[in-house]
VEXDREN-2710 file (C-alpha; in Angstrom, 1 decimal):
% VEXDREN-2710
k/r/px/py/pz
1/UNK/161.6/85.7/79.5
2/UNK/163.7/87.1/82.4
3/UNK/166.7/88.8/82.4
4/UNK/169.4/86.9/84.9
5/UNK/172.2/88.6/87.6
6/UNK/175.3/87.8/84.7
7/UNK/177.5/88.3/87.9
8/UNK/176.7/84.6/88.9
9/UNK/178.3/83.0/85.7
10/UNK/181.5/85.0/86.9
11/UNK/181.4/82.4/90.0
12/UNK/184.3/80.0/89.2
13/UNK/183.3/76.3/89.2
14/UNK/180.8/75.2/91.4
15/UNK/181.0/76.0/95.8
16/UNK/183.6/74.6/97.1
17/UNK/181.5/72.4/99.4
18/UNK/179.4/71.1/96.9
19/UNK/182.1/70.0/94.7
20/UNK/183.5/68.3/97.2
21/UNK/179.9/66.8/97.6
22/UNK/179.8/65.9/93.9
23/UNK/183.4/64.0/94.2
24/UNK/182.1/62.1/97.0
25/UNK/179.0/61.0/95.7
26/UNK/180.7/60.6/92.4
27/UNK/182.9/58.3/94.4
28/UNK/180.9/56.3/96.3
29/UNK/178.3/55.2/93.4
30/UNK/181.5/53.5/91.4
31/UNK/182.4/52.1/95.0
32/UNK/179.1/50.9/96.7
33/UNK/180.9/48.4/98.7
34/UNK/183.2/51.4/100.5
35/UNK/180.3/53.7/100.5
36/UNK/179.6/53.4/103.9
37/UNK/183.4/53.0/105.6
38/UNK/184.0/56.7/103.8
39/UNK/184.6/59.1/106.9
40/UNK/184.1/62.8/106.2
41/UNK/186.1/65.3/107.8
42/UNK/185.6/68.4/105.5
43/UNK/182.1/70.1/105.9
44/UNK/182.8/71.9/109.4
45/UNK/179.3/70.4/110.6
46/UNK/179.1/69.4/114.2
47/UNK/178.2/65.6/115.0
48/UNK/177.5/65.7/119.1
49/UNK/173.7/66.4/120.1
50/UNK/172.4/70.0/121.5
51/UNK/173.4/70.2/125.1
52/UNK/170.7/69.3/128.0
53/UNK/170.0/72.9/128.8
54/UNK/169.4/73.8/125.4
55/UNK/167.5/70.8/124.4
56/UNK/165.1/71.4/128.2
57/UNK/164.3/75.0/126.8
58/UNK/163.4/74.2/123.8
59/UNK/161.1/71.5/125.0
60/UNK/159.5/74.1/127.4
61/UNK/159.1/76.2/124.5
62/UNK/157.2/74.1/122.6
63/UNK/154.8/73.7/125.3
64/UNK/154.5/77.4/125.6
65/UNK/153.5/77.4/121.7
66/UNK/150.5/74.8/122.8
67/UNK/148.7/76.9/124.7
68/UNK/146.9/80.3/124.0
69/UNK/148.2/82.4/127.0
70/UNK/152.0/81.5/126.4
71/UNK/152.0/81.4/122.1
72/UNK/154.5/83.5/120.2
73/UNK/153.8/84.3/116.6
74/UNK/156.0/87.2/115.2
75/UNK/158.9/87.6/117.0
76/UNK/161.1/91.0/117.1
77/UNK/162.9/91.6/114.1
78/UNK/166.0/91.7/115.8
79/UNK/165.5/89.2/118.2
80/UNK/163.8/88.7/121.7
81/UNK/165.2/91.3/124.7
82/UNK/165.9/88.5/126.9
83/UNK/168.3/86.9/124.0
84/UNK/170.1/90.3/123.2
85/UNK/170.8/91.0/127.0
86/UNK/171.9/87.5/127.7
87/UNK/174.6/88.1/124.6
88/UNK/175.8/91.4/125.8
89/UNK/176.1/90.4/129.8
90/UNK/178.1/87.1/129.2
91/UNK/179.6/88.0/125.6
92/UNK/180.7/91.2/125.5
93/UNK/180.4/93.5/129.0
94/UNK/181.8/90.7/131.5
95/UNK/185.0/91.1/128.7
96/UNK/184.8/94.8/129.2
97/UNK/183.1/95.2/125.5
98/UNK/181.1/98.2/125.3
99/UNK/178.2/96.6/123.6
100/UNK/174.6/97.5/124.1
101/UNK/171.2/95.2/124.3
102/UNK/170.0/97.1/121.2
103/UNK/173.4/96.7/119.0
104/UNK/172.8/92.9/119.1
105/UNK/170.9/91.5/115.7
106/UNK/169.6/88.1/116.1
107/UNK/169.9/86.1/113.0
108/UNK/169.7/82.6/111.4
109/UNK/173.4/82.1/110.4
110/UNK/176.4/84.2/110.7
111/UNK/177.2/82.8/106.7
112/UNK/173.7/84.7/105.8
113/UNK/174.6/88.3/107.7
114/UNK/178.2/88.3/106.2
115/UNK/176.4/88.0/103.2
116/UNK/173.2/90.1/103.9
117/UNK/175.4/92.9/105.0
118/UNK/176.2/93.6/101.6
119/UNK/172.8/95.3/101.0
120/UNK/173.4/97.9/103.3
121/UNK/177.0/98.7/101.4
122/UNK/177.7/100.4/98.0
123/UNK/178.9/99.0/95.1
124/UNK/182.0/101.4/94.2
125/UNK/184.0/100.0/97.4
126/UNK/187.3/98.6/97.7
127/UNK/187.5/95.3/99.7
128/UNK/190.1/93.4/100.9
129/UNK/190.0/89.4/101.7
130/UNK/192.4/87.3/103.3
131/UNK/194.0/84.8/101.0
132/UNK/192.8/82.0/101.8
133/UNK/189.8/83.1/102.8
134/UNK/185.8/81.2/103.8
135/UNK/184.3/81.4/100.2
136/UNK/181.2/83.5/101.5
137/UNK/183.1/86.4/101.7
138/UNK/184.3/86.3/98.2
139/UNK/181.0/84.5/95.8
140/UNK/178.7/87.0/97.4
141/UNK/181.1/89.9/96.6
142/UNK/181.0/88.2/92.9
143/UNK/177.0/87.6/93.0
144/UNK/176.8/91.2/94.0
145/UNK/178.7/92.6/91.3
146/UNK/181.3/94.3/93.4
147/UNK/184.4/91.9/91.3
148/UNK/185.8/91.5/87.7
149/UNK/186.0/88.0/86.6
150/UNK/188.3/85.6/88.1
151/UNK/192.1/84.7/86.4
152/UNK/193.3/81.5/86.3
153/UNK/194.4/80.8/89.7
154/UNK/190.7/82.0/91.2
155/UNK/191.3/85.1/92.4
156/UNK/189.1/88.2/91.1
157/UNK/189.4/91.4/89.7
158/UNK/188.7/94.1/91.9
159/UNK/189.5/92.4/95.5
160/UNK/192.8/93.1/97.2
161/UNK/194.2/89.7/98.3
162/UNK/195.8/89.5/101.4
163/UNK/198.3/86.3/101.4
164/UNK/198.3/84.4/104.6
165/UNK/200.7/81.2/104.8
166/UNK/203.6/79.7/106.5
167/UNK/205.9/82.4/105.1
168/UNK/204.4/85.3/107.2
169/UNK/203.0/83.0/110.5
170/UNK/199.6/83.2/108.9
171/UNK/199.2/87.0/109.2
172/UNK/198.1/89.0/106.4
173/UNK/199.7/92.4/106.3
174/UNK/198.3/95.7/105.9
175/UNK/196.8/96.6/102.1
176/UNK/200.0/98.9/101.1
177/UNK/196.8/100.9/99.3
178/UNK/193.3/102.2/100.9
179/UNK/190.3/99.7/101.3
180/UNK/186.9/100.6/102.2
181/UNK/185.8/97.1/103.4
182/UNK/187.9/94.3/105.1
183/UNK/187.0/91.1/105.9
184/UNK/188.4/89.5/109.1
185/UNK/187.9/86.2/110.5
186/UNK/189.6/84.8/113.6
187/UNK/190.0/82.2/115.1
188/UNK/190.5/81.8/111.4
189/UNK/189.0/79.2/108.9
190/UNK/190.5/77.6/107.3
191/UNK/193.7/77.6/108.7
192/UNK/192.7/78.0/112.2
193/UNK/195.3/80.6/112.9
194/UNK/194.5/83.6/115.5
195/UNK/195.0/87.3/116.2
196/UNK/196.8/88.9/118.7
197/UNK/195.3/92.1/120.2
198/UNK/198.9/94.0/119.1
199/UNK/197.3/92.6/115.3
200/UNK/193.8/93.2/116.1
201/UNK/194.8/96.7/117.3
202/UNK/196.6/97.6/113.7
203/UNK/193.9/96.7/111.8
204/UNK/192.0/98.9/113.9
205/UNK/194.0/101.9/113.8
206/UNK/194.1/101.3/110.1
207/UNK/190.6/101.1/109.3
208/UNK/190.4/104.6/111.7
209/UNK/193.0/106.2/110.0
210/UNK/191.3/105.6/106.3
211/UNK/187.6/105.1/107.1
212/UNK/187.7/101.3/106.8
213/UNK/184.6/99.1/107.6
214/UNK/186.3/96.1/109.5
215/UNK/183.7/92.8/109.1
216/UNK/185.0/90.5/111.9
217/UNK/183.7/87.0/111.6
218/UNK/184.1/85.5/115.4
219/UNK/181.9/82.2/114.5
220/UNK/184.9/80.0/116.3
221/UNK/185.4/82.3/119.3
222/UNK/184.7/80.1/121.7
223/UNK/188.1/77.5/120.5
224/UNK/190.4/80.1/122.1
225/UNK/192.2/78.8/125.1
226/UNK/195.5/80.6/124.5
227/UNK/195.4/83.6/127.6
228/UNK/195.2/86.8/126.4
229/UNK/194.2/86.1/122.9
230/UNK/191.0/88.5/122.3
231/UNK/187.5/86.3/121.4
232/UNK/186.1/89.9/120.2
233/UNK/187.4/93.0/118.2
234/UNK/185.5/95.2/120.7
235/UNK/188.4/94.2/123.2
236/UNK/190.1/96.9/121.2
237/UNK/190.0/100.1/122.2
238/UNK/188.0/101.9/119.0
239/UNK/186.8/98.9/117.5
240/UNK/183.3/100.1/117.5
241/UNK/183.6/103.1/115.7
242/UNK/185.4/100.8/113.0
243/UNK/183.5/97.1/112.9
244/UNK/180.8/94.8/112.6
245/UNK/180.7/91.8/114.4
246/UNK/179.1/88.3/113.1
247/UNK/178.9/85.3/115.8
248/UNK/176.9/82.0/115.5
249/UNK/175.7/79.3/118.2
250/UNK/176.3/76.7/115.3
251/UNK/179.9/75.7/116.3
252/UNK/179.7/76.4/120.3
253/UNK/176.5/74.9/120.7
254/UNK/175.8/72.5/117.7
255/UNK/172.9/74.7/116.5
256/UNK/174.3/73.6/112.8
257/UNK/170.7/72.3/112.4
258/UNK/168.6/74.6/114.8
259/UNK/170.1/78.0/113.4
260/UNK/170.7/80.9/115.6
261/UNK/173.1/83.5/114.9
262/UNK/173.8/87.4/115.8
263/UNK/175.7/90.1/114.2
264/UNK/176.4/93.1/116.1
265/UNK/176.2/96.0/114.7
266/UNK/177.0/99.5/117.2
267/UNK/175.5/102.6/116.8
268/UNK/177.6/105.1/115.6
269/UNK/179.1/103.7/113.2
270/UNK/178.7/105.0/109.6
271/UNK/179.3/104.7/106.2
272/UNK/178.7/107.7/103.3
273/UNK/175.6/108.0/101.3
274/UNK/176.7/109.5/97.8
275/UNK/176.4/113.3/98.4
276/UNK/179.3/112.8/101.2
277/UNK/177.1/112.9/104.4
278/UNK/177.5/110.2/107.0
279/UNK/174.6/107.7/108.0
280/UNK/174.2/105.0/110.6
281/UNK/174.8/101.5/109.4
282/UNK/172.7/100.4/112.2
283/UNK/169.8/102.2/111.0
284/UNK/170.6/100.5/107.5
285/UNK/170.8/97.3/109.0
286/UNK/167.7/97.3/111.1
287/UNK/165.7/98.3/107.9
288/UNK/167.2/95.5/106.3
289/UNK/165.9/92.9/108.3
290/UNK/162.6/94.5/109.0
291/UNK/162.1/94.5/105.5
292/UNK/163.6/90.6/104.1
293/UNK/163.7/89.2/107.5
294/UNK/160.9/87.7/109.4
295/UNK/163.2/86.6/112.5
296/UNK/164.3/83.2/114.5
297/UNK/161.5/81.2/116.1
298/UNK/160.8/82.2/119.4
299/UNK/161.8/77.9/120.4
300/UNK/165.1/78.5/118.7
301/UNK/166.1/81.7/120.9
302/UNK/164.9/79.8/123.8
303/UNK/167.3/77.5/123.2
304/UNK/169.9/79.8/122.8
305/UNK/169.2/81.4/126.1
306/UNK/169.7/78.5/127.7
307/UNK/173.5/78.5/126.5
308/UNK/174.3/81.6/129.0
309/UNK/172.5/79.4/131.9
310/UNK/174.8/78.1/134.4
311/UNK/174.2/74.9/133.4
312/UNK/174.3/75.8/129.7
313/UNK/178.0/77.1/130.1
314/UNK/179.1/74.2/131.8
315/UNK/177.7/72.1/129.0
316/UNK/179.0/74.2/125.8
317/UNK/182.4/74.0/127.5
318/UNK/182.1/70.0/127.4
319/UNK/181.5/70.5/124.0
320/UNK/184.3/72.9/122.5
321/UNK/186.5/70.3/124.8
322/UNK/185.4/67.3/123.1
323/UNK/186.2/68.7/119.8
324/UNK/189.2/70.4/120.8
325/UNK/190.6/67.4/121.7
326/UNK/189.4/65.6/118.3
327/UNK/191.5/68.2/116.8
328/UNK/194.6/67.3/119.0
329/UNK/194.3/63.9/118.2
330/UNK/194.2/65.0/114.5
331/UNK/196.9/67.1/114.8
332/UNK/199.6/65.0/116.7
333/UNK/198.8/61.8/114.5
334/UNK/199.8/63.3/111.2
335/UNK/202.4/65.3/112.6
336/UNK/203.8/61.7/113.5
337/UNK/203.3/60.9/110.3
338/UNK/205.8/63.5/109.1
339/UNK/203.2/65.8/108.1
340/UNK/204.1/69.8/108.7
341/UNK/200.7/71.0/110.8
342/UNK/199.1/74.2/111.7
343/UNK/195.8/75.2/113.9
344/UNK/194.4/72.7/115.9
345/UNK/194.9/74.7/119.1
346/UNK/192.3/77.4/119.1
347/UNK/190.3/76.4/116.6
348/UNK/188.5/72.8/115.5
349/UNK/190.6/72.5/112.1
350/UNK/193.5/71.3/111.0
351/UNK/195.6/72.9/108.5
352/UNK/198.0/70.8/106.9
353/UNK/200.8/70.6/104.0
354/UNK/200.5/68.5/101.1
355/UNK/202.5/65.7/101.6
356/UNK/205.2/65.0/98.0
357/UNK/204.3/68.1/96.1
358/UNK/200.7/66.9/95.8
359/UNK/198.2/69.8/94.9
360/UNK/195.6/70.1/97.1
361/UNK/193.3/68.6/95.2
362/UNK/195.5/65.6/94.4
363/UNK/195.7/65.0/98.2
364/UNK/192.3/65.2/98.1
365/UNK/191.8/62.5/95.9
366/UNK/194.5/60.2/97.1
367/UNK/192.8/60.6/100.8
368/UNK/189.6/59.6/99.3
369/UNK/190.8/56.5/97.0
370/UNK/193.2/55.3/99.6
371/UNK/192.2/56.1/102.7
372/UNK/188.3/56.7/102.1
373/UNK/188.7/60.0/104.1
374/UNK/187.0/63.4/102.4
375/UNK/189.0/66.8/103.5
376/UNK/188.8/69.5/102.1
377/UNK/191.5/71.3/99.8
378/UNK/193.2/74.1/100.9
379/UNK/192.5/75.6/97.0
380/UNK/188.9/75.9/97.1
381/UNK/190.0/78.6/99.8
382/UNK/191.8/80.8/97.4
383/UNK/195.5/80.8/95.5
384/UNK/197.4/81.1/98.1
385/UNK/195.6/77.8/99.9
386/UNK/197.1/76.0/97.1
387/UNK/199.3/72.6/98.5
388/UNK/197.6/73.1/102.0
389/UNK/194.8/70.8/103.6
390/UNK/191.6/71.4/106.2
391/UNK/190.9/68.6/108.1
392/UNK/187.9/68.9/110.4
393/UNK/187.9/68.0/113.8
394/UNK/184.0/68.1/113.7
395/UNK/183.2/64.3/114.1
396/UNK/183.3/61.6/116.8
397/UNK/185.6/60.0/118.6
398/UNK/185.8/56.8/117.2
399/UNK/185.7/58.2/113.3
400/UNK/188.9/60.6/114.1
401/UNK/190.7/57.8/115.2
402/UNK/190.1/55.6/112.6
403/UNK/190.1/58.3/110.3
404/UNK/194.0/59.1/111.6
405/UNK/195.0/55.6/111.5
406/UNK/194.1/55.1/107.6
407/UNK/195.6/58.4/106.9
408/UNK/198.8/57.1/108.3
409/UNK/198.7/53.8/106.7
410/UNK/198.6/55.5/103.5
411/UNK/201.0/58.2/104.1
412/UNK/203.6/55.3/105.0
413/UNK/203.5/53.2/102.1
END
C-alpha cells in the first residue's frame, strides 16, 4: 500500500468553495421547493457569453483543425509566438513595461501557475501572505510542506500573516522580519482593494533590499478605472529584477470555461540553488512546463488572440462594464441598507461588514435561509476576514437586482 503526502491532512476543513458547495446543496435538498429561486453570488465565475471576436476565432480555428494543411497538434510549450507578442504589445510595452515575447508563459489558469510555481522554489523559504488572502496561495503552501499545522483561528505555522482590514485602509504593512517569498494580489480578492504605485514601489524596494521573490497575482487587472492606479508591477521601476507575474483571460474575457492564462516570468531574475550560486527562475520555469505541461489548445489561444483585436478590445471593455456596474448596484444597495462597504470600484467584489456582530459564517447562513442568496464568508479567507462578507458581482442583471432587494428585505426586518 502507498505512502500519502501527510501535509494534506494539515489542510483545515474542506476548500473554502466547496464547503460553501456542500452548504448549498445541503440546503437545497431539505428545501426543494426554493431550490431553484437560490441566487449565487460567491464563486467569482462569470455568467455573460465569450465575446464575438473571441467566439469568430475560435470557430475559424476549428476549421483550421479539419483540414490537413492548417492542423495543429502539439503546440509550444510556452505558448504560440503570435499569443506572447500580442500580450507584451497591448499588456505590457504600450504601459511602458519592459516585458519580452519570450518572458510570457502561456498557461491554463493563473490558480494552477501560482500553484505550479512552487516546484521551481525551495522548501526552507520564508513566505509571507496577506491576511485575508485567495486560499490558493496558502493550501498549496500546506500541500507542499512549506507550513506547520494550522491553530485555531486557521492560520499556519511557518507563514507570516500580513493583516489587511478597515483599520489600516486594507494595506498590509511591511513584514517587520525578512521573507523570501511574498504573495501579492491586486486588484485584490477578496476585498477588492488596490495598490498605489507609492505601495507597489515599497514592496519593491523591499523585496530588492532583502532578496525577496514578489508573486503578483493581476487576474482582475482589467477592473481598474481609478487613473493612475498601476494594472502591472512592471510599472515599477525594478520590478523585474524582483517579480513574477500571473494574469488570466478568465475574468476579462469570460474564459472561466475555455481556460487561458499566462504568467510572466523575466529573465534575469533568480533565486539560489543550495551551494549559494544564483540561477534563472525562467530557466526553472520553462523546464517545468516542458516537463508536466503539454500546453493550451491551439483553438483556445486563438481565441485569446482575438481579445487584443480591435474589435476584441472594444468587446472585453463591454464586458468589465457590465459587471462593473453589477458591482455598483451591489454596492450602493446595501450601503442603503446601512451596510459598511468596501471594493466595488476597481474590482467585481464586494466586501462587506457583518451586519449585528454576526460571524461571517452566521451571515452566511442567515443570507441563505432568509434571503436564498449564497456569498461567501470573509473567514474562509483567513483570520483576519473574520465578520467581513464577499459578494460577487459575477451574475446577471436581473439576479443582482433581485438578489439586492431580498438582501434588503431581510436586513430590515
Amino acid at each position: 500500500m502507498p505512502t500519502i503526502n501527510n501535509h494534506f491532512l494539515k489542510l483545515a476543513a474542506g476548500y473554502l468553495f466547496p464547503e460553501i458547495g456542500r452548504r448549498v446543496d445541503e440546503f437545497t435538498k431539505a428545501n426543494p421547493d426554493t431550490a431553484a429561486k437560490v441566487i449565487k453570488m460567491g464563486i467569482g465565475d462569470v455568467t455573460e457569453p465569450l465575446t464575438e471576436a473571441c467566439v469568430v476565432a475560435m470557430h475559424k480555428a476549428v476549421d483550421d483543425m479539419s483540414k490537413r494543411e492548417s492542423f495543429h497538434g502539439y503546440g509550444p510549450n510556452e505558448g504560440y509566438p503570435w499569443l506572447r507578442e500580442a500580450i507584451v504589445q497591448h499588456d505590457y510595452q504600450s504601459r511602458g513595461c519592459d516585458i519580452s515575447a519570450d518572458e510570457i508563459f502561456i498557461s491554463d489558469a493563473s490558480k494552477c501557475d501560482c500553484a505550479n510555481i512552487l516546484d521551481i522554489l525551495g522548501h526552507d523559504n520564508t513566505i509571507a501572505v496577506t491576511d485575508p488572502v485567495y486560499p490558493v496561495y496558502v493550501d498549496t503552501n500546506v500541500m507542499a510542506g512549506n507550513t506547520g499545522g494550522a491553530e485555531e483561528a486557521g492560520r499556519y505555522g511557518g507563514l507570516v500573516y500580513l493583516p489587511v482590514t478597515a483599520e489600516n485602509s486594507f494595506t498590509p504593512q511591511l513584514p517587520t522580519t525578512k521573507v523570501d517569498v511574498i504573495y501579492l494580489c491586486y486588484p485584490n480578492n477578496p476585498t477588492g482593494s488596490v495598490a498605489t504605485k507609492q505601495t507597489l514601489k515599497k514592496w519593491v524596494d523591499y523585496a530588492k533590499e532583502n532578496g525577496s521573490l514578489i508573486l503578483f497575482d493581476a487576474a482582475y487587472e482589467a477592473y481598474v478605472t481609478e487613473p493612475g492606479i498601476p494594472r502591472s508591477i512592471y510599472e515599477i521601476q525594478g520590478a523585474r529584477e524582483v517579480a513574477i507575474e500571473f494574469r488570466s483571460f478568465s475574468k476579462n474575457a469570460g474564459f472561466t470555461g475555455t481556460r487561458c492564462a499566462f504568467a510572466v516570468v523575466p529573465k534575469g531574475l533568480t533565486g539560489k540553488v543550495a551551494d549559494g550560486t544564483d540561477i534563472e527562475l525562467h530557466k526553472l520555469w520553462s523546464r517545468r512546463q516542458s516537463t508536466k505541461f503539454n500546453g493550451v489548445s491551439y483553438i483556445v489561444q486563438r481565441g485569446a488572440e482575438a481579445v487584443y483585436s480591435e474589435a476584441g478590445q472594444q468587446q472585453i471593455a463591454g464586458l468589465v462594464s457590465f459587471y462593473l456596474e453589477n458591482a455598483r448596484i451591489i454596492r450602493e444597495a446595501l450601503q442603503g441598507a446601512g451596510m459598511t462597504v468596501f471594493g466595488g470600484v476597481n474590482a467585481p467584489y464586494v466586501w462587506v461588514k457583518t451586519p449585528a456582530g454576526q460571524s461571517s459564517w452566521e451571515f452566511f447562513d442567515t443570507l441563505l435561509n432568509d434571503a436564498h442568496i449564497v456569498g461567501t464568508p470573509g473567514s474562509g479567507f483567513g483570520a483576519s476576514g473574520e465578520s467581513y462578507f464577499r459578494i460577487s458581482a459575477f451574475n446577471s442583471r436581473e439576479n443582482v437586482e433581485e438578489a439586492m432587494q431580498r438582501i434588503g428585505a431581510v436586513l430590515a426586518v
